[in-house]
N, C-alpha and C positions, 0 to 999 in steps of 0.2 A: 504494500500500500504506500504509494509517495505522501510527503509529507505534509501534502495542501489538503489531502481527503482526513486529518485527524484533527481533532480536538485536543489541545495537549496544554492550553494554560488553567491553571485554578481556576481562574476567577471565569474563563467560560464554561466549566465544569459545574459550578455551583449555580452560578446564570441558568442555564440548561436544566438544571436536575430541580431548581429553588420556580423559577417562570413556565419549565416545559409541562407535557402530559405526560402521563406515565403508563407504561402496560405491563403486565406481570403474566409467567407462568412458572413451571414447576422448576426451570433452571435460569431464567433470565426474569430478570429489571430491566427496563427499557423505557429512557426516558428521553425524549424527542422535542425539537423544537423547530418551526421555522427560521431558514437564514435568507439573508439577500444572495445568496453566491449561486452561481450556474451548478452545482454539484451537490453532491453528498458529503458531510464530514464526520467520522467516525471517533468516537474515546471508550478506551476499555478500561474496567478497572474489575481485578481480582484482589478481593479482601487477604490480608497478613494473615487472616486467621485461616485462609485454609491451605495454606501449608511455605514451605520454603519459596527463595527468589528463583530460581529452577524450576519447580511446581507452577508458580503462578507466570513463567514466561513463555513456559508449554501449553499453559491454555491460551494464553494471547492469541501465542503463534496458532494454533487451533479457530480461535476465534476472528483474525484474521483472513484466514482462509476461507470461511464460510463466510465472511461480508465481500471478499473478492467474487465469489462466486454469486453471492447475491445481487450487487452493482452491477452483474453484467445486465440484471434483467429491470432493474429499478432504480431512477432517478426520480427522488422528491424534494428536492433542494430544501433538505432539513440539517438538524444537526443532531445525532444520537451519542444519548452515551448507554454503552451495555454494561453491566453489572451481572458479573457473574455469581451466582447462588451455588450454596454447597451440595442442595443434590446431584449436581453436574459433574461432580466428583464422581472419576472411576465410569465415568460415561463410553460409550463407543462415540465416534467421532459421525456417524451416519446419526445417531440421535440425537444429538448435539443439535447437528444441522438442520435438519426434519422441525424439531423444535421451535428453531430462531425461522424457520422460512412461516410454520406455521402462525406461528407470532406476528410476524409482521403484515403477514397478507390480514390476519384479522385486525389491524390498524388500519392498511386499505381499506378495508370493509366498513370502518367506522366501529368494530366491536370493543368496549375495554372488558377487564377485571378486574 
């Protein structure tokens, strides 16, 4: 992911998560806001608490790769930040994704939780 599709200061972190909407399921937070830009911009964050810097740059990279995957097919000029939850712990990486695609299409939809 180049460096213009993330989210990576504080203060547009708190912005996003304090003004945006929010959707939940069994392994993601997901809290969205409109931006002025031509794109998508992405921010992850894996809590201390589930487990080492190792553990939680493994699911980045995991997480990562299913929003690459996802951008191929959706542009909504927002700005997301995902928040990984501890059942996602020890997940197959197919459920993972399955998951965050279902989540998001039921924001398209207009559905929350």
């Amino acid at each position: 992911m180049k460096k213009k599709f993330i989210v990576k200061s504080t203060r547009e972190f708190d912005s996003i998560i304090k003004n945006g909407t929010c959707i939940k399921n069994k392994y993601y937070v997901i809290h969205y806001q409109k931006n002025n830009l031509l794109y998508d911009r992405y921010g992850i964050s894996v809590s201390k608490k589930l487990g080492n810097a190792v553990f939680r740059n493994k699911y980045k990279r995991k997480l990562r790769a299913i929003i690459d995957n996802y951008k191929k097919k959706y542009i909504n000029n927002e700005d997301y930040i995902i928040i990984l939850r501890k059942e996602a712990i020890n997940q197959k990486y197919e459920v993972l994704q399955n998951s965050f695609f279902t989540l998001m299409n039921q924001k398209m939809k207009g559905i929350k939780n």
